[in-house]
C-alpha positions in Angstrom: -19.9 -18.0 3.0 -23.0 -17.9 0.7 -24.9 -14.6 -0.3 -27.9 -13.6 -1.6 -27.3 -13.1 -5.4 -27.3 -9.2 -6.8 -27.5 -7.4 -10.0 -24.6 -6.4 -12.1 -25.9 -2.6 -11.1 -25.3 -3.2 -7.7 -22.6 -5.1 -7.7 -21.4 -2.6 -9.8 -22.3 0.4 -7.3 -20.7 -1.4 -4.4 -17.5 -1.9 -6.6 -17.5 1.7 -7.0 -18.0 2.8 -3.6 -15.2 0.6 -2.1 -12.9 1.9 -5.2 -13.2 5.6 -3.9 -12.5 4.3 -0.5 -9.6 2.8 -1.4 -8.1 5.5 -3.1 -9.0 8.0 -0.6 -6.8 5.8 1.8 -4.3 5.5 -0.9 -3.9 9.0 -1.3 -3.8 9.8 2.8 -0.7 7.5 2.2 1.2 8.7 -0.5 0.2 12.2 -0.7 2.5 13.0 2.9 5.4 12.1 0.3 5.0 15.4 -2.2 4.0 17.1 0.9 7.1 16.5 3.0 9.0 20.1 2.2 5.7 22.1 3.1 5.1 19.8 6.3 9.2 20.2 7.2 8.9 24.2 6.8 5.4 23.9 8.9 7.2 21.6 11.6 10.3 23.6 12.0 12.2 20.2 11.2 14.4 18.7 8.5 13.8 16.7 6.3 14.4 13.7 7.3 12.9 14.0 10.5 9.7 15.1 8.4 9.9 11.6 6.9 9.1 10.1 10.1 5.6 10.6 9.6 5.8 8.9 6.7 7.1 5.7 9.1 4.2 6.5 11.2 1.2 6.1 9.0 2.9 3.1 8.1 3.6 1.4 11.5 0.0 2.2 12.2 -1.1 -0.2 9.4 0.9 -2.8 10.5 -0.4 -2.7 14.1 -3.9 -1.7 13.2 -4.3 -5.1 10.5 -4.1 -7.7 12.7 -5.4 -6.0 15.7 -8.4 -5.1 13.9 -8.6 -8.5 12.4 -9.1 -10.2 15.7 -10.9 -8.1 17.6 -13.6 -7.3 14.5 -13.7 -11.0 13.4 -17.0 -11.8 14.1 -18.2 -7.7 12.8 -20.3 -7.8 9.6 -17.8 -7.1 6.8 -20.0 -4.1 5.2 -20.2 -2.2 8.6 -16.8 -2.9 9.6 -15.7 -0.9 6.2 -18.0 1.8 7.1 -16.2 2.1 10.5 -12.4 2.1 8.9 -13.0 5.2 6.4 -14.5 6.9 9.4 -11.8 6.1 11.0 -9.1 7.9 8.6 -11.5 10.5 7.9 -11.1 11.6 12.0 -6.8 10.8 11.4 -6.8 13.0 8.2 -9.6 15.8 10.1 -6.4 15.4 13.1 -3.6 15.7 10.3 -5.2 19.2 9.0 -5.6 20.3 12.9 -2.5 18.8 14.5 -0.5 22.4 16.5 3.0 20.2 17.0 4.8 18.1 15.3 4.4 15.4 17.7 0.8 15.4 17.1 1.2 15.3 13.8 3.3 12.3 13.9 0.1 10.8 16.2 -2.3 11.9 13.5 -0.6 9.9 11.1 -0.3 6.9 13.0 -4.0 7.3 13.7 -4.7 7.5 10.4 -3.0 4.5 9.5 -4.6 1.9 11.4 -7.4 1.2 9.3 -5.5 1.2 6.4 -4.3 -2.6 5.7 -8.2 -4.0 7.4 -9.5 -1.5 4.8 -8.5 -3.5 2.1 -8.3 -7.1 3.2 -12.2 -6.6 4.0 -13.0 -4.6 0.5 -11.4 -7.1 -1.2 -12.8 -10.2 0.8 -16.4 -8.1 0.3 -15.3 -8.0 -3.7 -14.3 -11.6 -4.3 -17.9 -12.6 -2.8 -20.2 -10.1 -4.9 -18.5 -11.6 -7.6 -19.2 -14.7 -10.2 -16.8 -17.3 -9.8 -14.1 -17.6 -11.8 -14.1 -13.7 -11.7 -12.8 -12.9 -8.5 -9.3 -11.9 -8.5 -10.7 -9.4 -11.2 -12.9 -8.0 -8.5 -10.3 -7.8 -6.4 -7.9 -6.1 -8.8 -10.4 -3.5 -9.3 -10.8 -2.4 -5.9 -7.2 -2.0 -5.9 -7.0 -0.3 -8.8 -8.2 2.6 -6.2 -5.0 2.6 -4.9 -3.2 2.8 -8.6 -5.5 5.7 -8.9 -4.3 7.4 -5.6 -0.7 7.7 -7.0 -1.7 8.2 -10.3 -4.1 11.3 -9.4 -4.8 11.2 -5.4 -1.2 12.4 -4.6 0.1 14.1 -7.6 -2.8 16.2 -6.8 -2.9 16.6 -3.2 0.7 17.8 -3.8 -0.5 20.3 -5.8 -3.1 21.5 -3.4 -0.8 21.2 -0.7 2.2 23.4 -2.9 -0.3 26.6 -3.8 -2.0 26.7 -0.6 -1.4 24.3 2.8 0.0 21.0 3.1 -3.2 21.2 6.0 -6.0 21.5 3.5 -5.1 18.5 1.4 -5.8 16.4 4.6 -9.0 18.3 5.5 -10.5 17.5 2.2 -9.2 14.2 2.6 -10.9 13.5 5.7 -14.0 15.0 4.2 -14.1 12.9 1.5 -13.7 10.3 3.9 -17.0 10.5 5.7 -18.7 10.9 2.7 -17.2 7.7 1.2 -18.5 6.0 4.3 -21.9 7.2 3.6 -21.5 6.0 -0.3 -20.3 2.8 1.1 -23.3 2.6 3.8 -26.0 3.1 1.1 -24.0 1.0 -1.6 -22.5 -2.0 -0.1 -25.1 -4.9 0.7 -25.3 -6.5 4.3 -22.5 -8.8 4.5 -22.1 -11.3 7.7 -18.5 -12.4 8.8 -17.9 -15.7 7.6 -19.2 -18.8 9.1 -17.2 -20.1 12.8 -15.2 -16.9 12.2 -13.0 -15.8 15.8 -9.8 -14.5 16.7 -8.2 -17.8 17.4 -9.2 -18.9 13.8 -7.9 -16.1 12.3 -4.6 -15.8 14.3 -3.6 -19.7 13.0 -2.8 -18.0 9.6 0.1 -16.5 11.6 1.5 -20.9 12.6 2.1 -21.2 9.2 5.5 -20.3 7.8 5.2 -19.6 4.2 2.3 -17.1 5.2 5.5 -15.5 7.1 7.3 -15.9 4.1 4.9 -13.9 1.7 4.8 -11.7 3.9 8.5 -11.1 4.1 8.8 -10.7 0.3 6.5 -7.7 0.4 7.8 -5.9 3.3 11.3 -6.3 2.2 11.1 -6.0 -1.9 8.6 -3.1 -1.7 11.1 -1.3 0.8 12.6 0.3 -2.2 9.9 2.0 -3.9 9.1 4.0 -0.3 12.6 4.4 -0.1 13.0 6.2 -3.2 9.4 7.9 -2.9 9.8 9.2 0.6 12.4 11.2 -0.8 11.4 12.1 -4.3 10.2 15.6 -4.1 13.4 16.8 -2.5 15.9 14.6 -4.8 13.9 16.1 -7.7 14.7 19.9 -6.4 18.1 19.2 -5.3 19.8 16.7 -7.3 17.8 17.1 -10.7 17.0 20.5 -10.7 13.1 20.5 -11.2 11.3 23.4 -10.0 9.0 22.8 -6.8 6.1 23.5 -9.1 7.0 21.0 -11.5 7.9 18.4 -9.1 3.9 17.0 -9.3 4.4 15.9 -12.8 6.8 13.2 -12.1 5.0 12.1 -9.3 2.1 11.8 -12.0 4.5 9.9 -13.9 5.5 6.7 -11.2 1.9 7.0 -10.4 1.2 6.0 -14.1 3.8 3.2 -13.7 2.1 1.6 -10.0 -0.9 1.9 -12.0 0.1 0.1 -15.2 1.8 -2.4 -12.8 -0.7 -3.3 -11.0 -2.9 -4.9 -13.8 0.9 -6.3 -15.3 0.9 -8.1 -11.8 -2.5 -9.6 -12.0 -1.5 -10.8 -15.3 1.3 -12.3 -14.5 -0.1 -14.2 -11.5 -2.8 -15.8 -13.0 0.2 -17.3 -15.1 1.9 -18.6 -12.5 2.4 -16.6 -8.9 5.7 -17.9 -7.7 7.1 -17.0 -11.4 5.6 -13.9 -11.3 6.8 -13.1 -7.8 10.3 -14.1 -8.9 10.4 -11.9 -12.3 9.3 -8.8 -10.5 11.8 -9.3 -7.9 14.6 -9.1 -10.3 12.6 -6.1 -12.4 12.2 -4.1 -8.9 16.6 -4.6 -8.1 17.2 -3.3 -12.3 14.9 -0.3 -11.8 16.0 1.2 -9.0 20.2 0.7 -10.2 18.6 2.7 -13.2 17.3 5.4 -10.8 20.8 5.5 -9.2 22.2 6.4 -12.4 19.8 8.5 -13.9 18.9 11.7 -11.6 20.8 13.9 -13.1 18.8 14.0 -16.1 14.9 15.0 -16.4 14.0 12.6 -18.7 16.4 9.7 -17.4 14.5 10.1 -14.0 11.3 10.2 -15.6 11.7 6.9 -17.4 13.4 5.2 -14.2 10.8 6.1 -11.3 7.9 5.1 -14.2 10.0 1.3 -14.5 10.4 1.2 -10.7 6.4 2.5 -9.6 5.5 -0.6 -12.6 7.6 -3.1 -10.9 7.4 -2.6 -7.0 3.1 -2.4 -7.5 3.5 -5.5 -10.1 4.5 -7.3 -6.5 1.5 -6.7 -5.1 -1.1 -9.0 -7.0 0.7 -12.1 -6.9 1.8 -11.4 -3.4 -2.1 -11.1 -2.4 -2.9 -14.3 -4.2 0.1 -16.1 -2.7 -0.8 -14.9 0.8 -4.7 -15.9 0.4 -3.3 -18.9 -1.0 -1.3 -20.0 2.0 -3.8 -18.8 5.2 -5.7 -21.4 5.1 -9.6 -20.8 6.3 -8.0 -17.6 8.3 -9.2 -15.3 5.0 -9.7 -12.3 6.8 -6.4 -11.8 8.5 -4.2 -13.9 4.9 -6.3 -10.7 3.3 -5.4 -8.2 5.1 -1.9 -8.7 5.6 -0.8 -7.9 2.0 -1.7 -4.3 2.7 0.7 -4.9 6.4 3.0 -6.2 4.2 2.9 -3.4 2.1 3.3 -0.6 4.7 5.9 -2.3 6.4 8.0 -1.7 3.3 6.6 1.7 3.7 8.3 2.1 7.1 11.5 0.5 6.6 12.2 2.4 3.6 11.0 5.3 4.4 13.0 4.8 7.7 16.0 3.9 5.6 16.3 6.6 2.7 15.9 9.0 5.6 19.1 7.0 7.1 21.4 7.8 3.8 20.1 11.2 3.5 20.7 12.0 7.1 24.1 10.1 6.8 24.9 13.1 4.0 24.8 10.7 1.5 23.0 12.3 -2.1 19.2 11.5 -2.2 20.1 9.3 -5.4 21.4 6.7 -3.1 17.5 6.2 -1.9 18.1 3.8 -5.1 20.9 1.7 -4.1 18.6 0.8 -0.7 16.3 -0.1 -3.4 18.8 -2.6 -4.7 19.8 -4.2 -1.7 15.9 -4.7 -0.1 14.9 -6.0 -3.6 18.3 -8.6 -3.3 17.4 -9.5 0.4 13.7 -9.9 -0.5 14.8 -12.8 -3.6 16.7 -14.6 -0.8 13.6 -14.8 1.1 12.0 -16.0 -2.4 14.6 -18.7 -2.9 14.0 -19.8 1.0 10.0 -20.0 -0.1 10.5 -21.8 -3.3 12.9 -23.8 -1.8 10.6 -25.4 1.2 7.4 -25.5 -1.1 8.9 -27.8 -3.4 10.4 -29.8 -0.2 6.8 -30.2 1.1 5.7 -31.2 -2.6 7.8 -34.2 -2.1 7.1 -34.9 1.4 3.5 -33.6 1.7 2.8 -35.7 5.0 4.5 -33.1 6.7 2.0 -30.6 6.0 2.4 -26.7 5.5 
């Protein structure tokens, strides 16, 4: 799709708008994980139970991606972003307001949907604004918003939620929300959907079986990290022996490690993504065996959730190039399925470290589901590797 060419201030300005976006949305994520003893006292449930709504928001984004992909194909790309953060700020606004806990787990759910579309567009909108040869560096800035959420968004939503409500961290949220829309409605130039664009075209991306694949590396070999994140907080009071109050810090800490990561992963994939992909694979299973072995000690836990934040959001760059990579001319849909990816980890370890835990096994063994999703997710690898270099020697039989 062409464009008309804009300043560096502009482009700039746009950058910046979809950055707070996407670290608003990061933070609505991640900051239900610190929040999960305030929101389980709230709820009058364990737990566990309370880490459902952690599974929620992240089956929402799996649902919402492609739904919204096909029926918004032909939408401009700059109002369609306007329309997903007002979409999360009215799921956060819910969140704060929700009277049961069944409503809560709708508000989550609700606030979820926009989530994966949110950044497939921003960073489709990105990689266009940008000079060539520069895009993935666009792209890695917009998602450096959501390095920022765990870095700052949820260490301090925590926080709020700890000294006051677990409800007003969400009403801020949503209003920060609507005002992001209104940054990103000023900022963002008009932007048309691309050329021939449709829901048929965009759907082929899912005919192709290495775009199944990619996607099957993240949702598996990212499991761990939600596994283990879900349930931080608590395995931090419990097992460790941190105070509540401190609790935040260390959430600052694998925040600074997804942050760190996720520029390590760029690097690594402009190197070579399959490599990359591979290498972090093997990081992610050796991280969280080190969490396993290490919560008994402050310091030991500290070091092991920074390694195991760097390596799970070290996936995510070369995943995102290897999944635009393999959709074809569906861009909109190979975009926005990192972020499904992503958030099907979410629910599937979320869903599983609440499985151990409720199975009266000790919160540390959230890091031996780490192990085995990181294991199951390098077989997947193997089976990707494998068939690319098959069709590299018979490339008549396409992809």
């Amino acid at each position: 799709m062409t464009h008309q060419p804009h300043t560096r201030l502009q482009t700039l300005a746009a950058e910046s708008a979809m950055i707070l976006g996407a670290f608003l949305l990061g933070t609505s994520e991640f900051a239900a994980m610190g929040l999960l003893p305030e929101m389980a006292r709230d709820s009058h449930v364990t737990i566990d139970v309370a880490g459902t709504s952690v599974t929620a928001y992240a089956l929402g984004v799996v649902i919402g991606a492609p739904l919204i992909a096909t029926m918004a194909a032909k939408t401009s790309r700059h109002m369609l972003l306007v329309f997903l953060l007002l979409f999360c700020a009215a799921g956060n606004a819910l969140s704060a307001l929700s009277g049961s806990f069944s409503t809560l787990i709708a508000a989550r759910f609700m606030s979820g949907l926009p989530h994966g579309a949110y950044f497939g567009i921003a960073s489709l909108i990105a990689a266009t604004l940008a000079h060539p040869g520069r895009r993935a560096q666009a792209v890695a800035r917009v998602m450096m918003g959501l390095g920022l959420a765990n870095l700052i968004g949820a260490p301090l939503g925590t926080f709020i939620g700890e000294h006051t409500t677990w409800r007003l961290t969400y009403f801020l949220l949503a209003v920060l929300a609507a005002l992001a829309a209104i940054i990103c409605r000023a900022s963002v130039p008009a932007m048309q959907a691309a050329h021939g664009s449709g829901p048929l075209k965009e759907l082929s991306a899912l005919a192709k079986p290495q775009v199944w694949l990619a996607f099957g590396i993240g949702s598996v070999g990212l499991g761990g990290l939600f596994a283990v994140y879900t349930y931080l907080v608590p395995t931090l009071i419990s097992v460790t022996g941190i105070s509540e109050s401190d609790a935040p810090l260390v959430l600052v800490v694998i925040g600074l490690g997804m942050f760190v990561g996720n520029f390590l992963g760029g690097w690594l994939a402009d190197r070579g993504i399959m490599r990359a992909t591979g290498i972090l694979l093997v990081l992610n299973l050796v991280a969280f065996a080190i969490f396993f072995f290490s919560v008994h000690n402050t310091i030991a836990i500290s070091v092991s959730v920074f390694l195991a934040g760097l390596a799970a959001l070290a996936l995510v760059p070369p995943l995102q190039a290897r999944l635009m990579d393999v959709a074809g001319h569906a861009q909109a849909l190979g975009a926005m399925l990192n972020g499904c990816a992503i958030n099907v980890a979410n629910a599937l370890g979320a869903a599983l470290g609440g499985a151990v835990i409720a199975a009266h096994l000790s919160p540390a063994s959230t890091g031996l589901v780490g192990v085995v999703m990181a294991a199951l997710a390098l077989v997947i690898f193997f089976v990707a590797l494998s068939m690319e270099k098959h069709l590299a020697l018979n490339p008549s039989q396409g992809r």
